[in-house]
PyMOL Python script that loads the backbone (N, CA, C, O; Angstrom):
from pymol import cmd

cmd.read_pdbstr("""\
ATOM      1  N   UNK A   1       0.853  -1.170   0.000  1.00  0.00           N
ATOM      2  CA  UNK A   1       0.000   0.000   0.000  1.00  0.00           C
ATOM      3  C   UNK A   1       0.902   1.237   0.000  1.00  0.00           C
ATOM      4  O   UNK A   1       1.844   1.133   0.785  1.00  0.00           O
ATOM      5  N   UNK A   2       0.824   2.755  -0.912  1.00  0.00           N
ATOM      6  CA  UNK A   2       1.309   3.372  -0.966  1.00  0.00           C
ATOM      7  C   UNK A   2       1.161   4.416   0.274  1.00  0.00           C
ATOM      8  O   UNK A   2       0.067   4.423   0.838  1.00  0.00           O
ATOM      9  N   UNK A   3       1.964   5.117   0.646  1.00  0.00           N
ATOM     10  CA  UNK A   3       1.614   6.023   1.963  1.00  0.00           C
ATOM     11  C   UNK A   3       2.279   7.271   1.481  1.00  0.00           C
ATOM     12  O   UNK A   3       3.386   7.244   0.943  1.00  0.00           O
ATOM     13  N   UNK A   4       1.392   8.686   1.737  1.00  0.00           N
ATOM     14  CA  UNK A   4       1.660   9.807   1.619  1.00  0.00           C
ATOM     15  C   UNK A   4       1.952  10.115   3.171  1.00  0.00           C
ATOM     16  O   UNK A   4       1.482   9.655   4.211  1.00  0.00           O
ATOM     17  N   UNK A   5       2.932  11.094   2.887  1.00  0.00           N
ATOM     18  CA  UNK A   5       3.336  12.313   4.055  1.00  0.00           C
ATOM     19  C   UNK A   5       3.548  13.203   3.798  1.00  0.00           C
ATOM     20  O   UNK A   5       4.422  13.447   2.967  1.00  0.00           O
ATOM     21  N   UNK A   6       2.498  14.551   4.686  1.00  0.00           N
ATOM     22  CA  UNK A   6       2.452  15.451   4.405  1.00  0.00           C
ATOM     23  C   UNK A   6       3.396  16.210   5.593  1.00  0.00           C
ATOM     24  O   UNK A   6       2.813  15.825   6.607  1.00  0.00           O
ATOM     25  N   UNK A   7       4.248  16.861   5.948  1.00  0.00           N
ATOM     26  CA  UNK A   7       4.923  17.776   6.788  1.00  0.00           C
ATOM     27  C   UNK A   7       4.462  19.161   6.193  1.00  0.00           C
ATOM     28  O   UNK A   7       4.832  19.756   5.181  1.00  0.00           O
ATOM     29  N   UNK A   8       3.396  19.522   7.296  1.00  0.00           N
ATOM     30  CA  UNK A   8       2.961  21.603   7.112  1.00  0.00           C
ATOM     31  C   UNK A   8       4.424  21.747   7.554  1.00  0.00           C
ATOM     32  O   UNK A   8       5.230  21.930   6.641  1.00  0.00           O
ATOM     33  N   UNK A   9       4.918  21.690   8.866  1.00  0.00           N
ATOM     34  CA  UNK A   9       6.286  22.482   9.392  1.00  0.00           C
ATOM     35  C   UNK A   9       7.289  22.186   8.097  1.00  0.00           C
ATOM     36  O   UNK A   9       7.644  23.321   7.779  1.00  0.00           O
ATOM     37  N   UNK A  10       7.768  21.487   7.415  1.00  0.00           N
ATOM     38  CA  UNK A  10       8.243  22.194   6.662  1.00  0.00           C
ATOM     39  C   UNK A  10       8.151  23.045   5.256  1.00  0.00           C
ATOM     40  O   UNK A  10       7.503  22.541   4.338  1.00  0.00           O
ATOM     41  N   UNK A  11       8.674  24.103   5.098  1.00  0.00           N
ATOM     42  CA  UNK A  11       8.131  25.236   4.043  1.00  0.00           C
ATOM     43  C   UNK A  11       9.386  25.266   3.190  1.00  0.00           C
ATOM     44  O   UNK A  11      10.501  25.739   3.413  1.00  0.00           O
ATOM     45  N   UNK A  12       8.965  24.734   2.328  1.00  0.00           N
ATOM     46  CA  UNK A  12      10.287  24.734   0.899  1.00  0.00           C
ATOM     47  C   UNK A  12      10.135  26.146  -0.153  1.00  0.00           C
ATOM     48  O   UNK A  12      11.060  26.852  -0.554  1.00  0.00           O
ATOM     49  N   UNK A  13       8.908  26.271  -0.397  1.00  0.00           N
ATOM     50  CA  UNK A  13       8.809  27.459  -0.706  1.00  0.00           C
ATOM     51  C   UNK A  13       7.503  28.017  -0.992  1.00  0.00           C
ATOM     52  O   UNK A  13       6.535  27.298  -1.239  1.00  0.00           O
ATOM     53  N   UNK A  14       7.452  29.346  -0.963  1.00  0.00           N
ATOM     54  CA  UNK A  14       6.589  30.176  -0.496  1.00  0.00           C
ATOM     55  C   UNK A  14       5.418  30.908  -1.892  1.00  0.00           C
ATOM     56  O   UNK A  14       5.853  31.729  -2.699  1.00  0.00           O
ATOM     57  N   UNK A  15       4.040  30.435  -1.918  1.00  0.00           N
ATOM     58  CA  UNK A  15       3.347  31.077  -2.910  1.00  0.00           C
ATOM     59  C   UNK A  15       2.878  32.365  -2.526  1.00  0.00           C
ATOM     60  O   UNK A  15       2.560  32.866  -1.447  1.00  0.00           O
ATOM     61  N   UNK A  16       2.919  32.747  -3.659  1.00  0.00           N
ATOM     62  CA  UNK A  16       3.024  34.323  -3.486  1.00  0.00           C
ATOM     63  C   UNK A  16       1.100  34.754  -2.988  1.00  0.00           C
ATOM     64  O   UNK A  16       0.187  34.309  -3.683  1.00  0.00           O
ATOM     65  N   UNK A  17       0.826  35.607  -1.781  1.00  0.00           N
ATOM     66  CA  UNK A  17      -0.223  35.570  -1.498  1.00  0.00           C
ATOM     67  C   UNK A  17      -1.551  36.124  -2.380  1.00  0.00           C
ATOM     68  O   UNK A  17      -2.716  36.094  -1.982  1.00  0.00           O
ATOM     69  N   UNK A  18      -1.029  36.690  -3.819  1.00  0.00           N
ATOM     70  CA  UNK A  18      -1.806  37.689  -4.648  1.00  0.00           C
ATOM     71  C   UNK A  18      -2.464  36.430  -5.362  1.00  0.00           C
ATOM     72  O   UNK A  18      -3.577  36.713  -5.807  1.00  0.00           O
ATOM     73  N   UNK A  19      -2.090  35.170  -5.580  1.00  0.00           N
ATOM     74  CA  UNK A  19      -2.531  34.360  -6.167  1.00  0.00           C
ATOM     75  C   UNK A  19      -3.727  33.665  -5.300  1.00  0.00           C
ATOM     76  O   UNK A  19      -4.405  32.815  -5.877  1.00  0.00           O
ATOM     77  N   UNK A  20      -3.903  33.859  -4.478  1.00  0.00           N
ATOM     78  CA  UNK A  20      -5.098  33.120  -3.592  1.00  0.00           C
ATOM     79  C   UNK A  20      -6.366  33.814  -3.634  1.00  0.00           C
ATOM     80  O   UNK A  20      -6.355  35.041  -3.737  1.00  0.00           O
ATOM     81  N   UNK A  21      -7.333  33.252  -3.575  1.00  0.00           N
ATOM     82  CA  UNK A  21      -9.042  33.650  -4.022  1.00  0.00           C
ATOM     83  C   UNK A  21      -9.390  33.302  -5.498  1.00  0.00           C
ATOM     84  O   UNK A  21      -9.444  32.198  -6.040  1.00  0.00           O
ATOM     85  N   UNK A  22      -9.589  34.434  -5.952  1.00  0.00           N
ATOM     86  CA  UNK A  22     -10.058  33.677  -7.432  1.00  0.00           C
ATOM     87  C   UNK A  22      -9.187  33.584  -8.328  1.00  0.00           C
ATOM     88  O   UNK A  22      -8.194  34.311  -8.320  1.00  0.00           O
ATOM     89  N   UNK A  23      -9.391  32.741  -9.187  1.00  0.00           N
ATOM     90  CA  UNK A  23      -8.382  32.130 -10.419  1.00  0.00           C
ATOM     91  C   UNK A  23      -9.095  32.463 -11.873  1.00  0.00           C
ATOM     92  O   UNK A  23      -9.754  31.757 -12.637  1.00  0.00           O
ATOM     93  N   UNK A  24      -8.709  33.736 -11.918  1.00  0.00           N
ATOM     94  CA  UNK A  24      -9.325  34.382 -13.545  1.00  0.00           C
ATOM     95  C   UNK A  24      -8.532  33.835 -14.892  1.00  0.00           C
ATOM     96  O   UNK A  24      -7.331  34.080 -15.004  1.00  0.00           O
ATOM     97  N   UNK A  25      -9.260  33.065 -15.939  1.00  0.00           N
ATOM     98  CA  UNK A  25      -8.256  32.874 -17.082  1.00  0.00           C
ATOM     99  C   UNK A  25      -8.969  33.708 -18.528  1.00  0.00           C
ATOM    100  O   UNK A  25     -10.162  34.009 -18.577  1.00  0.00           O
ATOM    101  N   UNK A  26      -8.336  33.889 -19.240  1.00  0.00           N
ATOM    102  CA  UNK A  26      -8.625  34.823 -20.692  1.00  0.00           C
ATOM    103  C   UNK A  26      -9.524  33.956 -21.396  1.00  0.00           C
ATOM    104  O   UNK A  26      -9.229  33.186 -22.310  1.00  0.00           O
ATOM    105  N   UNK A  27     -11.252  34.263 -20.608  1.00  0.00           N
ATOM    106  CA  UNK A  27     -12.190  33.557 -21.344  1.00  0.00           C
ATOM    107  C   UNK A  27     -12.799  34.761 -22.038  1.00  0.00           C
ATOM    108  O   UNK A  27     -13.163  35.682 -21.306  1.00  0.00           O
ATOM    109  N   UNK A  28     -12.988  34.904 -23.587  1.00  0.00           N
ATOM    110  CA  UNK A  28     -13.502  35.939 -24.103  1.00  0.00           C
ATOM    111  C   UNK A  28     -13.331  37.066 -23.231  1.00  0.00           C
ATOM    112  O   UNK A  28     -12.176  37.150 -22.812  1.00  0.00           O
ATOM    113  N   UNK A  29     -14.191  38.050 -22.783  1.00  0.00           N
ATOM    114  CA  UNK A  29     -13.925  39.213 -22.119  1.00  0.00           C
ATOM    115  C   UNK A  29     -13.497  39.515 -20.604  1.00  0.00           C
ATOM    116  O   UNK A  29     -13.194  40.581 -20.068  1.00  0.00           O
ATOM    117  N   UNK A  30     -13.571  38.266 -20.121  1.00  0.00           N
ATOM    118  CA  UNK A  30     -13.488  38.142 -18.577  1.00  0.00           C
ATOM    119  C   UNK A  30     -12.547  38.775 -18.001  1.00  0.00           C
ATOM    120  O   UNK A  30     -12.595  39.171 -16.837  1.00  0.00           O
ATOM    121  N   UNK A  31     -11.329  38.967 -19.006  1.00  0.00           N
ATOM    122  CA  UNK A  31     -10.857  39.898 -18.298  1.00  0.00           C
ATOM    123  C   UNK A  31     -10.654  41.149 -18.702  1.00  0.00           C
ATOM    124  O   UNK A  31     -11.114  42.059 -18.012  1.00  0.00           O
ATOM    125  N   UNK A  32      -9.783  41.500 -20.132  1.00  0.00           N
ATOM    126  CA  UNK A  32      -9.991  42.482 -21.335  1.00  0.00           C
ATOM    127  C   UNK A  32     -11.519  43.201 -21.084  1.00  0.00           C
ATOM    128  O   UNK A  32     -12.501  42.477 -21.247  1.00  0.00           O
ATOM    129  N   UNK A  33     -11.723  44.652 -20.679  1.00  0.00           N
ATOM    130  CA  UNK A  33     -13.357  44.704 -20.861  1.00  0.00           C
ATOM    131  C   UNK A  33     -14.065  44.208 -19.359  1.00  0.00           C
ATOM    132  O   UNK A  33     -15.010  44.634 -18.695  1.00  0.00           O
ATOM    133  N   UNK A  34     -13.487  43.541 -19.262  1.00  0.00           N
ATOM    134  CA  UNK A  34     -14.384  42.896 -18.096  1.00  0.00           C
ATOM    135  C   UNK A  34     -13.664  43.857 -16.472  1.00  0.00           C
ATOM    136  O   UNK A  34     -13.876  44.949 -15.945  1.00  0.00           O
ATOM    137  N   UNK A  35     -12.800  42.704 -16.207  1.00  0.00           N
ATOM    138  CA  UNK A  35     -12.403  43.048 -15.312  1.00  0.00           C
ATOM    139  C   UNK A  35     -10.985  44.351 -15.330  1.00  0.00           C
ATOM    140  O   UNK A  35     -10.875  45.140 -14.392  1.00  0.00           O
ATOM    141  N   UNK A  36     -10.253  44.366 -16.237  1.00  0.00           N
ATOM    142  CA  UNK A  36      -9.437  45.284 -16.481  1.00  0.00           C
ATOM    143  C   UNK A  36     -10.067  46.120 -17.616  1.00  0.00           C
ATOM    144  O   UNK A  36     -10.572  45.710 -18.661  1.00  0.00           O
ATOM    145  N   UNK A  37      -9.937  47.247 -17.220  1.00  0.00           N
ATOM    146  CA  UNK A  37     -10.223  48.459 -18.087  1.00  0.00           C
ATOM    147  C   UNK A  37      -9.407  48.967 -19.026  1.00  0.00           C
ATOM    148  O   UNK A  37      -9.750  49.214 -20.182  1.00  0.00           O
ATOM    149  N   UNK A  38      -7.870  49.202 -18.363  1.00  0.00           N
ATOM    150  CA  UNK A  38      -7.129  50.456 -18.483  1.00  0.00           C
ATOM    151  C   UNK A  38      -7.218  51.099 -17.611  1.00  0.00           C
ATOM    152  O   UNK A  38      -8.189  51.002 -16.860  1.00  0.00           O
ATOM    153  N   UNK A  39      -5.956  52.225 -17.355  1.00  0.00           N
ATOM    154  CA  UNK A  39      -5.879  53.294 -16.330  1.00  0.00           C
ATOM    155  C   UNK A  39      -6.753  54.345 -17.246  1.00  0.00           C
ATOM    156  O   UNK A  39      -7.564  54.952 -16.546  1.00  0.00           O
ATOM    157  N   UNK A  40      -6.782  54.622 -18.295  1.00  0.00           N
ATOM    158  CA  UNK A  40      -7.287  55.810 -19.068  1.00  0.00           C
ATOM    159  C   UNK A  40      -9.039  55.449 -18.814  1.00  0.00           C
ATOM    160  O   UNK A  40      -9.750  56.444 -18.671  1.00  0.00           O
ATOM    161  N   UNK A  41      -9.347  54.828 -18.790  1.00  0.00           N
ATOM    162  CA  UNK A  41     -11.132  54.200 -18.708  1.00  0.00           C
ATOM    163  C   UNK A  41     -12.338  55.219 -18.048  1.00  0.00           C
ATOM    164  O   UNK A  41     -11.965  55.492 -16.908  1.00  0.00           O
ATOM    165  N   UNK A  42     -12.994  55.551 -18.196  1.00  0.00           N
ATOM    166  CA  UNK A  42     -14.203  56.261 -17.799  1.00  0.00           C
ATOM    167  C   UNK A  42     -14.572  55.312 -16.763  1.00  0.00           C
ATOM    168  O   UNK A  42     -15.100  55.891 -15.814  1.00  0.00           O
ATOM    169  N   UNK A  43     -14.481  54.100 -16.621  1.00  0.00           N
ATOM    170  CA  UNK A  43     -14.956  53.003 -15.429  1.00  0.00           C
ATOM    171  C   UNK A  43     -14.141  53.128 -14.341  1.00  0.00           C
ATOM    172  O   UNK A  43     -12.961  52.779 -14.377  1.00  0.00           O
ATOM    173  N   UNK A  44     -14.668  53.597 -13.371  1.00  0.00           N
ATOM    174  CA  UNK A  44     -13.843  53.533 -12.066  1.00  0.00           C
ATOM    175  C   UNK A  44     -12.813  52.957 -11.852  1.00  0.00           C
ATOM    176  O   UNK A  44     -13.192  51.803 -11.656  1.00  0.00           O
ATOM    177  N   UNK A  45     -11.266  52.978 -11.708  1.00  0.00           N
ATOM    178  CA  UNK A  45     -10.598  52.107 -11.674  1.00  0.00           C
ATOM    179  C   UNK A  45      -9.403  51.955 -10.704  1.00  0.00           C
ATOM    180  O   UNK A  45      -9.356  53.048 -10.140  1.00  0.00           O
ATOM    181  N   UNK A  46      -8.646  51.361 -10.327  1.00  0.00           N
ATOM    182  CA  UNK A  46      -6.962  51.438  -9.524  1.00  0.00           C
ATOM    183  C   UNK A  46      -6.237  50.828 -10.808  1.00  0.00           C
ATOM    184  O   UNK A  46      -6.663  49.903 -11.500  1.00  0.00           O
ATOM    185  N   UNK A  47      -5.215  51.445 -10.955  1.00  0.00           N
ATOM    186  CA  UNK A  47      -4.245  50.874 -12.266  1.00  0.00           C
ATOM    187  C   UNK A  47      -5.077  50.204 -13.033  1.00  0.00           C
ATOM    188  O   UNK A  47      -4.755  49.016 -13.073  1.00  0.00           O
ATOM    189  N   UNK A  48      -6.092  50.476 -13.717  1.00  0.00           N
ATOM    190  CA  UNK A  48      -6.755  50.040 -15.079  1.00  0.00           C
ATOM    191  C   UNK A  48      -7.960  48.652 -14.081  1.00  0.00           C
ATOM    192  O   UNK A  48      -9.163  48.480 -14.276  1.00  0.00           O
ATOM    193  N   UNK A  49      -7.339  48.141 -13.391  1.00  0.00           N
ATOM    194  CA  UNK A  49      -9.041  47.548 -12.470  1.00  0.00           C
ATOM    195  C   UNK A  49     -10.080  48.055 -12.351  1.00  0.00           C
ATOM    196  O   UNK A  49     -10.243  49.212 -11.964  1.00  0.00           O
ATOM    197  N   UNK A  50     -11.108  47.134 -12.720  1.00  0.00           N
ATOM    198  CA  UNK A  50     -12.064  48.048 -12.126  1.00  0.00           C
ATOM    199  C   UNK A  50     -12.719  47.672 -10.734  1.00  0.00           C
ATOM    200  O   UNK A  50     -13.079  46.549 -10.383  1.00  0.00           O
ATOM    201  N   UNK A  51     -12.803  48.938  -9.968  1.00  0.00           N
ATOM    202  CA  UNK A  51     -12.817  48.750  -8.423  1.00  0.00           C
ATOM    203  C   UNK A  51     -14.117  48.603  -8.262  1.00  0.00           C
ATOM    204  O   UNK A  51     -14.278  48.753  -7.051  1.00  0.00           O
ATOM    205  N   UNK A  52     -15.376  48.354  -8.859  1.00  0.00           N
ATOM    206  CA  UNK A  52     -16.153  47.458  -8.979  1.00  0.00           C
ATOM    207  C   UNK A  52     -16.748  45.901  -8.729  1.00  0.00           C
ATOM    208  O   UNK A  52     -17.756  45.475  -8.165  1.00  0.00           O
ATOM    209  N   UNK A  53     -15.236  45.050  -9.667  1.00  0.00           N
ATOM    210  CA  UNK A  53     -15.249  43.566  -9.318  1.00  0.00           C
ATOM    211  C   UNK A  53     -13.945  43.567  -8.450  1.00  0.00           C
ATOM    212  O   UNK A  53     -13.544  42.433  -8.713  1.00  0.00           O
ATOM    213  N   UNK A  54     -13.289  43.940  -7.840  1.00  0.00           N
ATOM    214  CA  UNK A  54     -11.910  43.570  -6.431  1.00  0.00           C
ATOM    215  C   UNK A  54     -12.314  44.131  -5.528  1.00  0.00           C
ATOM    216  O   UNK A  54     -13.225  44.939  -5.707  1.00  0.00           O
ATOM    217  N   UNK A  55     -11.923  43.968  -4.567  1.00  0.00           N
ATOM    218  CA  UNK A  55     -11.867  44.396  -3.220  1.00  0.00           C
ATOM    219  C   UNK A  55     -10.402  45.092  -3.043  1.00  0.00           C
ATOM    220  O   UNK A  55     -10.070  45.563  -1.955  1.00  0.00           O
TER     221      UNK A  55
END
""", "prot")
cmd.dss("prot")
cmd.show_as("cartoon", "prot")
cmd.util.cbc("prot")
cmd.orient("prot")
């Protein structure tokens, strides 16, 4: 029988925390349009986001 081991205490290396919550990929507009604007945009934004869909 095969046996996994998991050790939390040790940390080999570290994911970066911006990647955790949602996982957006380039489906038609989802992000283009969607979620990124541009900084220039009439849509509310932080660096071209729109502060709309982020927190």
């Amino acid at each position: 029988m095969a046996k996994l081991v998991i050790n939390t205490q040790k940390r080999e290396d570290v994911i970066a925390p911006e990647i955790y919550g949602h996982f957006s990929e380039h489906l038609g507009r989802c992000i283009y349009e969607g979620m990124f604007v541009g900084k220039d945009s009439n849509i509310p934004n932080v660096n071209g986001m729109r502060t709309d869909v982020v927190e």
